[in-house]
ChimeraX commands (.cxc) that place a marker at each C-alpha (Angstrom):
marker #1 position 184.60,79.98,170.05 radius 0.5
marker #1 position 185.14,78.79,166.33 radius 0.5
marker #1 position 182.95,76.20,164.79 radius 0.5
marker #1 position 184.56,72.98,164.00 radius 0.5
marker #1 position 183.97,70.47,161.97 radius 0.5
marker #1 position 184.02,66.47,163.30 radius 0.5
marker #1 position 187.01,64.80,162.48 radius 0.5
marker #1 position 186.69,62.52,159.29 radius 0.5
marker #1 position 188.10,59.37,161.04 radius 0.5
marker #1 position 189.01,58.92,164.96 radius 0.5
marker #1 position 191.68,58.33,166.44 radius 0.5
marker #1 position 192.51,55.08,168.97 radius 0.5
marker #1 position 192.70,55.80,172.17 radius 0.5
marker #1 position 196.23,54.49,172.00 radius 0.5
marker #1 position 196.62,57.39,169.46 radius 0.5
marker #1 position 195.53,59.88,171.82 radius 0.5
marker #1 position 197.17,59.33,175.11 radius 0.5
marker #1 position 200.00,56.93,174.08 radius 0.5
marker #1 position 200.62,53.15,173.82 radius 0.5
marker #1 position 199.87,51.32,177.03 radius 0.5
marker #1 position 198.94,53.92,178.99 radius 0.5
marker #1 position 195.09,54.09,180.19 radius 0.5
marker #1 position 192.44,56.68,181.00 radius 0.5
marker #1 position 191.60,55.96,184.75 radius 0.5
marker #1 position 187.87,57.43,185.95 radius 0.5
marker #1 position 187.82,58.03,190.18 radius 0.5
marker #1 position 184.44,56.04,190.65 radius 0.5
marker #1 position 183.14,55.71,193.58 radius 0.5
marker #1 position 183.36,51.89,194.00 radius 0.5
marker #1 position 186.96,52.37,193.03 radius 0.5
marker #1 position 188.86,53.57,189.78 radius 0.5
marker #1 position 188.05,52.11,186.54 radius 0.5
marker #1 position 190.55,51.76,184.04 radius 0.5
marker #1 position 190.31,52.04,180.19 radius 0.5
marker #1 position 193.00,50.76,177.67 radius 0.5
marker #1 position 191.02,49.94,174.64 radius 0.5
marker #1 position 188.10,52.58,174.28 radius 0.5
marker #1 position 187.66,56.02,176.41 radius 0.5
marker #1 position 184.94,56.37,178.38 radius 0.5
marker #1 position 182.54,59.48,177.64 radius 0.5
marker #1 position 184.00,62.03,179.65 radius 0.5
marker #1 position 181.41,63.91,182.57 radius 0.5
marker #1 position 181.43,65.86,184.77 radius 0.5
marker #1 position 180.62,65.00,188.33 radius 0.5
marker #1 position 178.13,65.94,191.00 radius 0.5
marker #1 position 178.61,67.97,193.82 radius 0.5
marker #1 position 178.57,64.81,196.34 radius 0.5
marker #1 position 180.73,62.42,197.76 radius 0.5
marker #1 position 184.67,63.30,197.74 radius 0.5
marker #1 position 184.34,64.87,194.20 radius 0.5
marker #1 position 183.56,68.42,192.70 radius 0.5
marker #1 position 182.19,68.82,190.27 radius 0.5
marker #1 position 185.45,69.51,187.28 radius 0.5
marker #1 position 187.86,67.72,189.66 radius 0.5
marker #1 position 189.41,65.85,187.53 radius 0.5
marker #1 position 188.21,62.82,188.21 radius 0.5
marker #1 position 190.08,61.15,184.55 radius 0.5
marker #1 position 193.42,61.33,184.73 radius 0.5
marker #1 position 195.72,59.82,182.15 radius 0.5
marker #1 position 198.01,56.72,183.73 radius 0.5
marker #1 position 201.06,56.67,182.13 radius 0.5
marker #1 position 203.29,53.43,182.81 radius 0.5
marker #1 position 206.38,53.66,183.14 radius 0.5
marker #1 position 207.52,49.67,183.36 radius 0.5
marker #1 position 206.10,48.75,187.17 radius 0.5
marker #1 position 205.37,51.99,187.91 radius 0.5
marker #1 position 203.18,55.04,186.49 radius 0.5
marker #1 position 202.13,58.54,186.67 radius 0.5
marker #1 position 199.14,60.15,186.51 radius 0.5
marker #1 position 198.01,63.75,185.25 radius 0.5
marker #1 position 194.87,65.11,184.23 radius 0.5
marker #1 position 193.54,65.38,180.83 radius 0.5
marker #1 position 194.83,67.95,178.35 radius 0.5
marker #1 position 192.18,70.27,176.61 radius 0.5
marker #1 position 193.84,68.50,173.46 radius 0.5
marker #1 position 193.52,64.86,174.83 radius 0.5
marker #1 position 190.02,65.95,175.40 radius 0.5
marker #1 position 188.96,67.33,172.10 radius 0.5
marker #1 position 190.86,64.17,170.13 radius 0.5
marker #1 position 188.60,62.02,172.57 radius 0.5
marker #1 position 185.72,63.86,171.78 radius 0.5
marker #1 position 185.97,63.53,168.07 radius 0.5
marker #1 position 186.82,67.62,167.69 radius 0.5
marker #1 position 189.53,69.00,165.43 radius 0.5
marker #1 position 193.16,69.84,167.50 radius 0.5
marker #1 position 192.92,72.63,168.57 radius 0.5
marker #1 position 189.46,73.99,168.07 radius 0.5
marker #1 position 189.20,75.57,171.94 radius 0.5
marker #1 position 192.57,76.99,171.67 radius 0.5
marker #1 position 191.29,80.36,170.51 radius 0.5
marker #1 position 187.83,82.62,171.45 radius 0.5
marker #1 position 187.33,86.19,170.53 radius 0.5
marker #1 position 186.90,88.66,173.29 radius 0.5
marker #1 position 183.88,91.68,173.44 radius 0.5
marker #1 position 186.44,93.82,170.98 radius 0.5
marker #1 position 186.20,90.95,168.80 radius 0.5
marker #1 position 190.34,90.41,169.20 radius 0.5
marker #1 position 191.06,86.97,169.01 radius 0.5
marker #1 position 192.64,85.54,172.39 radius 0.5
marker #1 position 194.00,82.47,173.74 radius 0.5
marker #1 position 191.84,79.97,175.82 radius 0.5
marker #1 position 193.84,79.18,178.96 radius 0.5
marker #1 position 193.77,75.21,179.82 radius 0.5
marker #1 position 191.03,75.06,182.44 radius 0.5
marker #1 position 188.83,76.93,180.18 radius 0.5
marker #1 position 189.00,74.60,177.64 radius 0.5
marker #1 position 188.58,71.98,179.91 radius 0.5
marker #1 position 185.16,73.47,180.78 radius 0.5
marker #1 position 184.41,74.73,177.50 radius 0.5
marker #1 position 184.76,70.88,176.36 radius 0.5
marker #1 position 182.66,69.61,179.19 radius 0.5
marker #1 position 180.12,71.43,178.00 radius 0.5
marker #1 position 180.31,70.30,174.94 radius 0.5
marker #1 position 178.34,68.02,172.69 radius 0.5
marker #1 position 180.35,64.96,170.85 radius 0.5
marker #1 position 179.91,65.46,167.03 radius 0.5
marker #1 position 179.84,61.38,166.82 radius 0.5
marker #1 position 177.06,60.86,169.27 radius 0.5
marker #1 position 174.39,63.85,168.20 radius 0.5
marker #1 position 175.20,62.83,164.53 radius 0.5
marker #1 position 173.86,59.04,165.89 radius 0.5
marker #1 position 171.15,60.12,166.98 radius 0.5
marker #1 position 169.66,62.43,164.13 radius 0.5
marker #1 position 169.98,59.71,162.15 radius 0.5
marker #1 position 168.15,57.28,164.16 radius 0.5
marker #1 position 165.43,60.09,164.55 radius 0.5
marker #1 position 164.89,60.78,160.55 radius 0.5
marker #1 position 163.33,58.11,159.23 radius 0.5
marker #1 position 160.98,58.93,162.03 radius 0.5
marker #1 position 161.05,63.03,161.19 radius 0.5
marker #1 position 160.51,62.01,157.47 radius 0.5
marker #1 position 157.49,60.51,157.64 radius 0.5
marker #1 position 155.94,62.58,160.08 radius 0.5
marker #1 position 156.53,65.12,157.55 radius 0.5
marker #1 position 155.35,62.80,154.67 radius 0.5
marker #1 position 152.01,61.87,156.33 radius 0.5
marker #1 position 151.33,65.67,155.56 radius 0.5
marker #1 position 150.97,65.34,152.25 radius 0.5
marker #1 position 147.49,63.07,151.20 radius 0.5
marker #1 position 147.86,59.61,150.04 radius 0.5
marker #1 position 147.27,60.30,146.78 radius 0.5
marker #1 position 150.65,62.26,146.43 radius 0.5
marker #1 position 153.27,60.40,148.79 radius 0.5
marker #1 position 154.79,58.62,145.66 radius 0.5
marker #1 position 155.60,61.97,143.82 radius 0.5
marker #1 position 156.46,63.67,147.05 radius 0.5
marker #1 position 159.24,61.12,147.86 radius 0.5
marker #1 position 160.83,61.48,144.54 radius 0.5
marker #1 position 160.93,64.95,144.79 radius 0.5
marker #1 position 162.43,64.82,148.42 radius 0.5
marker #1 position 165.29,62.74,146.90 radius 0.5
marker #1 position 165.85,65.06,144.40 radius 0.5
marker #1 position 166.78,67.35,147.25 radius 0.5
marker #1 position 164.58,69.73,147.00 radius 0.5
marker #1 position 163.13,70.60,150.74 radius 0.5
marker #1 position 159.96,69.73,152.43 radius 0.5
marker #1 position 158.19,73.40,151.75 radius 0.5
marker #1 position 159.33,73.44,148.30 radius 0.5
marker #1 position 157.48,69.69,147.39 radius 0.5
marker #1 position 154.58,70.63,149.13 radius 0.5
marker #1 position 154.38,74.02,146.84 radius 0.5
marker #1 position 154.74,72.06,144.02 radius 0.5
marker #1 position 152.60,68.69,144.60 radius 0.5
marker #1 position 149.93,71.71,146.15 radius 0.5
marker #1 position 150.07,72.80,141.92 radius 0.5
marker #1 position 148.80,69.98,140.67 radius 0.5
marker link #1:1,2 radius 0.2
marker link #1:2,3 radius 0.2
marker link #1:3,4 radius 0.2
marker link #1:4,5 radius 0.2
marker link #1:5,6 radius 0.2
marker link #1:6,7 radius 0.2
marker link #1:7,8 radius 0.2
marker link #1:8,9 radius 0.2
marker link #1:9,10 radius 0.2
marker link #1:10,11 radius 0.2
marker link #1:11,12 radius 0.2
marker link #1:12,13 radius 0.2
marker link #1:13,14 radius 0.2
marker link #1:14,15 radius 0.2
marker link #1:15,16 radius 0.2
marker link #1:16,17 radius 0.2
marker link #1:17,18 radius 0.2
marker link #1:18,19 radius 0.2
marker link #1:19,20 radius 0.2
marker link #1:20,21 radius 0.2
marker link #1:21,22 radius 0.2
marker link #1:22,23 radius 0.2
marker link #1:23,24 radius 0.2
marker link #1:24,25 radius 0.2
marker link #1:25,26 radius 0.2
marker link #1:26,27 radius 0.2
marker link #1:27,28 radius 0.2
marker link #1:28,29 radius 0.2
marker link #1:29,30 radius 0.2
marker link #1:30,31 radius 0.2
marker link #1:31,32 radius 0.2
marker link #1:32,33 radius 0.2
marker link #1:33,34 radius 0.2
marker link #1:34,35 radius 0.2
marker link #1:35,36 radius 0.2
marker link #1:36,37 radius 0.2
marker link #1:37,38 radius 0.2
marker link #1:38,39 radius 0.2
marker link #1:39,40 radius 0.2
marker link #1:40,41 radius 0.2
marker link #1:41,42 radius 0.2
marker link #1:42,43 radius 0.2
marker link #1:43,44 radius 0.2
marker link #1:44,45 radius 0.2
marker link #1:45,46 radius 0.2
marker link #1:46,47 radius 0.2
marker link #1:47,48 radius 0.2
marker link #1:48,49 radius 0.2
marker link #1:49,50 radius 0.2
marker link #1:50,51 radius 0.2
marker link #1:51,52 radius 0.2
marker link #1:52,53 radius 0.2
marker link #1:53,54 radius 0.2
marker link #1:54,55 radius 0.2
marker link #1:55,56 radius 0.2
marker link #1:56,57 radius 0.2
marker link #1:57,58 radius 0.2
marker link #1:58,59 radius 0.2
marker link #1:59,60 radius 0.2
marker link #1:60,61 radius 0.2
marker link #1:61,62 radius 0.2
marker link #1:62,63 radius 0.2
marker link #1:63,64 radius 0.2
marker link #1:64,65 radius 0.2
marker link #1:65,66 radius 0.2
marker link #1:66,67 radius 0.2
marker link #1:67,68 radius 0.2
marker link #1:68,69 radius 0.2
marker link #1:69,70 radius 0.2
marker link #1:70,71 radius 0.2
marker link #1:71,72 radius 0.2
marker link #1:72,73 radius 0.2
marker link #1:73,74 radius 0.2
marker link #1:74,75 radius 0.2
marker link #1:75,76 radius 0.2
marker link #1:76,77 radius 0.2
marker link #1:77,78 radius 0.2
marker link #1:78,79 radius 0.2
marker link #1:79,80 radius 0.2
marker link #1:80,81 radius 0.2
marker link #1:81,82 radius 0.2
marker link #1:82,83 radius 0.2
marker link #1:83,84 radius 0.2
marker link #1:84,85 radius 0.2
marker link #1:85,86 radius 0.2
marker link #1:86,87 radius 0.2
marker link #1:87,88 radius 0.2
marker link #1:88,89 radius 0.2
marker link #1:89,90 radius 0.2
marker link #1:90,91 radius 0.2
marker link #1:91,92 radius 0.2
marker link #1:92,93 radius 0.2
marker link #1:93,94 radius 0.2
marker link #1:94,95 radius 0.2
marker link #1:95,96 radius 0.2
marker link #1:96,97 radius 0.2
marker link #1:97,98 radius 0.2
marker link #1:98,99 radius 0.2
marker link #1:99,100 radius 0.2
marker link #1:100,101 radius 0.2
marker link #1:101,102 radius 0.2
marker link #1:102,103 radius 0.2
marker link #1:103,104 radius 0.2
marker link #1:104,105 radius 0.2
marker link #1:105,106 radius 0.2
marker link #1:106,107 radius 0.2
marker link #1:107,108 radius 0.2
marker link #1:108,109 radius 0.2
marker link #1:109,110 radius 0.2
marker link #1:110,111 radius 0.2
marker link #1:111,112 radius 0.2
marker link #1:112,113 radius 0.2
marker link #1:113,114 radius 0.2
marker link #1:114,115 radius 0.2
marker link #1:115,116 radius 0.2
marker link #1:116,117 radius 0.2
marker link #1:117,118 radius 0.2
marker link #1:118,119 radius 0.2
marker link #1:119,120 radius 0.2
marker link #1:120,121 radius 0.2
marker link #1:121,122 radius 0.2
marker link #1:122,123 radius 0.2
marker link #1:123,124 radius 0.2
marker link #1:124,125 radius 0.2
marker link #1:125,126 radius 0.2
marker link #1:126,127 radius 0.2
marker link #1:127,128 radius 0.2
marker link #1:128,129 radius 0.2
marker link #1:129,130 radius 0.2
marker link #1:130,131 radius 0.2
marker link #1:131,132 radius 0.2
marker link #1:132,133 radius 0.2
marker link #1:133,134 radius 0.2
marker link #1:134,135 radius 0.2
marker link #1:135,136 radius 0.2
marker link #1:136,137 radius 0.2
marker link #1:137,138 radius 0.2
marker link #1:138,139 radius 0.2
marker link #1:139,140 radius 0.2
marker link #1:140,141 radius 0.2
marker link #1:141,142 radius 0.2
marker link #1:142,143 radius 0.2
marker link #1:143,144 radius 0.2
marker link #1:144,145 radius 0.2
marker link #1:145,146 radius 0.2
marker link #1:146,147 radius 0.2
marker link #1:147,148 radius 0.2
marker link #1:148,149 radius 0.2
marker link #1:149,150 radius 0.2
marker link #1:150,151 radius 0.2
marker link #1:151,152 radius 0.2
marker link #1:152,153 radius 0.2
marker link #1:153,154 radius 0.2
marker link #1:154,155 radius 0.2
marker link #1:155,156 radius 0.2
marker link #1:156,157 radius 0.2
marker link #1:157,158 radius 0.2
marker link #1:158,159 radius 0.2
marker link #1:159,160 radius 0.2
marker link #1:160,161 radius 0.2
marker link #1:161,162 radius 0.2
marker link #1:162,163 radius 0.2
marker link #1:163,164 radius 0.2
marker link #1:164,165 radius 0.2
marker link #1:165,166 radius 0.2
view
């Protein structure tokens, strides 16, 4: 599988799987339905009336009174997971050929996935945290020259070379 990149700006959900259709999720306590924002996709236990990779979201597609339902697309997926089109489509095989992913392996290549949005959330949450565990390395008498050498860019090894200099 190709790394991708995460897409600069999402798409609606509207976008995705069409005007006034929903994303419905087989719960349990009875389907849920989801116009405005997608839910994150999982996958399910191995209990109740569901496998696990079922298919338990299926797109509902109105059609006036009535609708349709199918199951997700590997591309419906990766748009909803903030991935670039297509980035499942292709893998490269032991030869190292390039080969086409079939549908259901996407699907499970996806649900395995991570969502670029989400882990990008939480490193930054966990930085300002990271940065000063890093910073209480360096004596007191130094934290004011090692931050403006960390903006600078330059890496946490690299300032504490330098500051260890003076």
């Amino acid at each position: 599988m190709r790394a991708t990149q995460p897409k600069q700006q999402k798409k609606s959900l509207a976008e995705i799987i069409g005007e006034g259709n929903a994303i419905v999720y087989r719960a349990a306590g009875g389907d849920r339905i989801y116009t405005e924002e997608s839910p994150t996709l999982r996958s399910l236990s191995n209990t109740g009336n569901h496998q696990a990779g079922s298919g338990a979201y299926k797109i509902r597609e109105y059609q006036g009174e009535n609708y349709i339902e199918r199951p997700i697309n590997a591309t419906e997926a990766e748009q909803l997971m903030g991935w670039e089109v297509g980035s499942t489509a292709i893998g490269i095989n032991k030869e190292g050929d390039e080969i086409a992913i079939s549908q259901t392996q996407r699907i499970k290549m996806l649900g395995n996935g991570i969502i670029p949005g989400e882990i990008t959330d939480i490193l930054t949450a966990i930085k300002p945290m990271l940065e000063r565990k890093l910073e209480n390395e360096v004596s007191a008498n130094m934290r004011f020259a090692y931050r403006q050498l960390r903006q600078k860019g330059m890496s946490h090894q690299e300032t504490l070379q330098l500051i260890s200099k003076q």
